[in-house]
N, C-alpha and C positions, 0 to 999 in steps of 0.2 A: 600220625600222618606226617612225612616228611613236607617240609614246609622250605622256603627262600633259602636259609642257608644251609640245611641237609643236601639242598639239592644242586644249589651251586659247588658245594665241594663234592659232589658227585661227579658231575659236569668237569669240574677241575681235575679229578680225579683217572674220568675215563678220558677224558684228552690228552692226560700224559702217556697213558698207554695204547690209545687205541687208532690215534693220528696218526696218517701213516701207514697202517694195517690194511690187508684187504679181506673181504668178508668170505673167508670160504663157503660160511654155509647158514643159514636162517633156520632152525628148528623149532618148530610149533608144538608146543604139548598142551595150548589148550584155545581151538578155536574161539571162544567167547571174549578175548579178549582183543583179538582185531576188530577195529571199529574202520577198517576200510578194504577193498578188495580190488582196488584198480591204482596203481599196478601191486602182485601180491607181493609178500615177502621174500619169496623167491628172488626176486628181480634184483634184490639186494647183492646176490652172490658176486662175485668177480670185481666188485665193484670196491673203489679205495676209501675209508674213511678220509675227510677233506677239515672236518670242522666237530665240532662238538659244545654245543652254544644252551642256553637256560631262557628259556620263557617263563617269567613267572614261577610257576611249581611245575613245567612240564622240560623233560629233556628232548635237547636235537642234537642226533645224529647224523649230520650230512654225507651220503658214500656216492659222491660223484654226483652233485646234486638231485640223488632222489635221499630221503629224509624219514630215516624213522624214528618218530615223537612219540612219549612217553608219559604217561600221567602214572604215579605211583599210587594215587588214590589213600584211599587211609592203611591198608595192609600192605602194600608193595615194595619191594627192594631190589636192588640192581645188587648182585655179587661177583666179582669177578674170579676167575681162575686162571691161574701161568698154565695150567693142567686141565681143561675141562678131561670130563669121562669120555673116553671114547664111543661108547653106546649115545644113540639120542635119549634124551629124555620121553619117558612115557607117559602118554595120554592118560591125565586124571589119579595119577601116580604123586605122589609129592606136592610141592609146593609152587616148584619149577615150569613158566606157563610158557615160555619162550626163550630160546638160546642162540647165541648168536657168535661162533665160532670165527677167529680170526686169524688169520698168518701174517708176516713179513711179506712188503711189497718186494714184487719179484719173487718170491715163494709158495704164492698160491697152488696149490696140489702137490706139493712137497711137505707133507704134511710132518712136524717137530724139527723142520731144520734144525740141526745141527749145532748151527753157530748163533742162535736163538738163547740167551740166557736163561737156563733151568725149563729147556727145553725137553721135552719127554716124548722118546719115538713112537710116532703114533697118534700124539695129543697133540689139541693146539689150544691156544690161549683165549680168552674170550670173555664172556658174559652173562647170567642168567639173571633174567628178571622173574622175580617170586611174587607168589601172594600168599599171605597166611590167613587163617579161617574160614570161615564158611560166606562172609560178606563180600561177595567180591565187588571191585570196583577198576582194579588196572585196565590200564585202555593204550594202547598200541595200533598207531595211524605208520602206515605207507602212503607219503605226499611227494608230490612237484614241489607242493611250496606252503610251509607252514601253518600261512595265514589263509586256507583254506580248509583249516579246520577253525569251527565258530568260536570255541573255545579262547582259541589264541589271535585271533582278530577280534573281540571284545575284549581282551585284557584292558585294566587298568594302568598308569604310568607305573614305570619300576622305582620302588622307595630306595634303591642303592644308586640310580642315576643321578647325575651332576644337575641335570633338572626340574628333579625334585625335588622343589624348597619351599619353604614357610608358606607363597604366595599360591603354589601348586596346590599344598594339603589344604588350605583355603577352599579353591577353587571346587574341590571334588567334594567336598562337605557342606560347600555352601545349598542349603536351600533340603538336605538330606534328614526326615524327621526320623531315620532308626534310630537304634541305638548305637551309638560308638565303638563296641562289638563288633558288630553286625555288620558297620561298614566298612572296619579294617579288612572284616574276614571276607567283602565280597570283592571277587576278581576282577568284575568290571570297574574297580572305584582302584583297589591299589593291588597292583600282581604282587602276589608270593607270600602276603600274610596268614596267617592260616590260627587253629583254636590258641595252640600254644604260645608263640611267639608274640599275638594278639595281648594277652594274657600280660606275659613279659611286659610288652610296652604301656599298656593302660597302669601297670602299677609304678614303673618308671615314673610316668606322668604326672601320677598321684591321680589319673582320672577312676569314676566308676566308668563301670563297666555297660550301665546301663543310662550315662549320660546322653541323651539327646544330641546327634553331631551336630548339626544345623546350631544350636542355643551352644556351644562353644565360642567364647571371648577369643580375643588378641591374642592375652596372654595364654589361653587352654592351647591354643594351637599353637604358637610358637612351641611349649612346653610339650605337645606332644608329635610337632617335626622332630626335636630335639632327641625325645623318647625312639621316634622309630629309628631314626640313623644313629642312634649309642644304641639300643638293642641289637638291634640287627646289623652295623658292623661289629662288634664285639662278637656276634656269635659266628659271623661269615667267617672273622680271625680265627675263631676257635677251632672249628671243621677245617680250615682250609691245610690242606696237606697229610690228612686223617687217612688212613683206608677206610672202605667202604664199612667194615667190619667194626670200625669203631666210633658210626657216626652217632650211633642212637646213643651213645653212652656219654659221647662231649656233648649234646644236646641234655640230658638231663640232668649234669653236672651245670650248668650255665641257667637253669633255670631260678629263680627266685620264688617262684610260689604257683607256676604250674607243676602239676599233677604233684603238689606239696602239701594236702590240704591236712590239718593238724600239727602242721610241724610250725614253728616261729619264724614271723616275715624277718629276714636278716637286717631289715631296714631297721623297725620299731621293737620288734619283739613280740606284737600280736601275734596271736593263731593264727595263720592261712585258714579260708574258709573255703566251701564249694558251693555251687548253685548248679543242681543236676537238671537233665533236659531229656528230655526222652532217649537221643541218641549219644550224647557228649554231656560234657560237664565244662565248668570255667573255676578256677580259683582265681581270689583276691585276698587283700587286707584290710579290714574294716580300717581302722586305724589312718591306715597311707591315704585311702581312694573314696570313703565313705560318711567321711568326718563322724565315725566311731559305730555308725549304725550299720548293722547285719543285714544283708541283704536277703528276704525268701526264696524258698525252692520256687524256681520260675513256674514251676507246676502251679505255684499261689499267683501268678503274676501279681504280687506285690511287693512292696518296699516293707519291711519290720518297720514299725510308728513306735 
């Protein structure tokens, strides 16, 4: 699942190229995934990209302030093309759920101008957001205004903001009996954390993963502000200036012990281990986060004694 920094150098990515552009044309290949219908996609057309900004895990595209937000869900991907295909995409065909064709301002219906870099007559530039497998979850709003979708009007503060510090991650944990997990990963407590990244920071930490947030000391949470903004600036460094093409891959190269499970924590040298869940998994290091003990398949909801 793309997470905070897959998505902000997405974000960084389609604003180098898409700012500027006007939308020649919205193509739909799979209803199921518009979660609004007033005003439709259509309304997009003609209209200039303005902005291209990151909520949390969800993208905005502003084209003359009407906005279409983007949730990639766990299978989703945004790909761009200098080239799309001149055919629209079909219905229930591919992977391809929605495309988004764009020109040169002042070029709109001069379709591959010319004087367009690795222009191609007949083609225009643009975007397809995908889903792969059979679980779908992508979700694609046409808004006025962002925060009228609930999603992004309950987000949590952003952990790459200047005010979010030590006394912030305090404040959101304070009085919170989950787990430590659980509260990184939900959106209403901190935008853009998600399983992996999650994972990343608890082992930075040195925390489990199943520590109580609320019964977190001073020093846990200093120690684990510290973990979120060195994890996740270091990874936002790493994406940022990537093609789209090669985010999933600096993402797994920057992990330490998600989706690492048997391989040696680089820290200590333990195993990475796994603790499966009916739909997800979590890796740790006994070692770094557990003071030596193994944690049960959560299916036991227990701790190894």
């Amino acid at each position: 699942m793309p997470e905070l920094p897959e998505v902000d150098a997405l974000v960084g990515f389609l604003r180098e190229r898409a700012v500027g552009g006007v939308v020649a044309a919205v193509e739909i290949a799979s209803v199921a995934v518009l979660k609004t219908f007033d005003p439709p996609p259509t309304a997009l057309a003609g209209g200039t990209v303005t902005a291209v900004e990151r909520h949390g895990k969800w993208i905005d595209v502003d084209v003359d302030g009407l906005h279409l937000v983007v949730h990639l869900a766990r299978a989703g991907w945004l790909r761009w093309s200098e080239a799309l295909p001149a055919a629209p995409p079909k219905p229930g065909r591919g992977p391809v759920a929605l495309r988004v064709r764009l020109d040169d301002a002042g070029d709109a219906g001069d379709a591959g101008a010319p004087d367009r870099p690795g222009a191609i007559p007949g083609r225009l530039p643009g975007f397809d957001l995908t889903e792969a497998g059979t679980r779908k979850g992508l979700a694609v709003h046409v808004v006025r205004d962002p925060r009228s979708i609930p999603a992004i009007a309950t987000l949590g503060p952003d952990p790459l903001d200047d005010s979010f510090d030590v006394a912030a991650l305090a404040a959101v944990l304070a009085g919170r009996r989950g787990q430590v997990k659980g509260v990184l990963r939900d959106q209403g407590v901190v935008a853009g954390i998600g399983n992996a990244w999650s994972d990343e920071i608890l082992h930075a930490a040195r925390l489990s993963p199943f520590a109580v947030a609320a019964t977190l000391d001073e020093d846990a949470v200093a120690g684990l502000h510290a973990a979120v903004k060195g994890v996740l600036g270091r990874a936002v460094e790493a994406c940022a200036g990537r093609p789209a093409s090669a985010l999933k891959d600096a993402k797994r190269a920057g992990t330490a012990v998600h989706g690492r499970t048997g391989e040696a924590c680089p820290v200590c040298g333990d195993v990475v281990r796994e603790v499966v869940f009916a739909d997800r998994s979590l890796q740790y290091c006994a070692t770094c986060q557990t003071g030596g003990k193994p944690l049960a398949d959560r299916r036991l909801s227990r701790l190894v004694r």
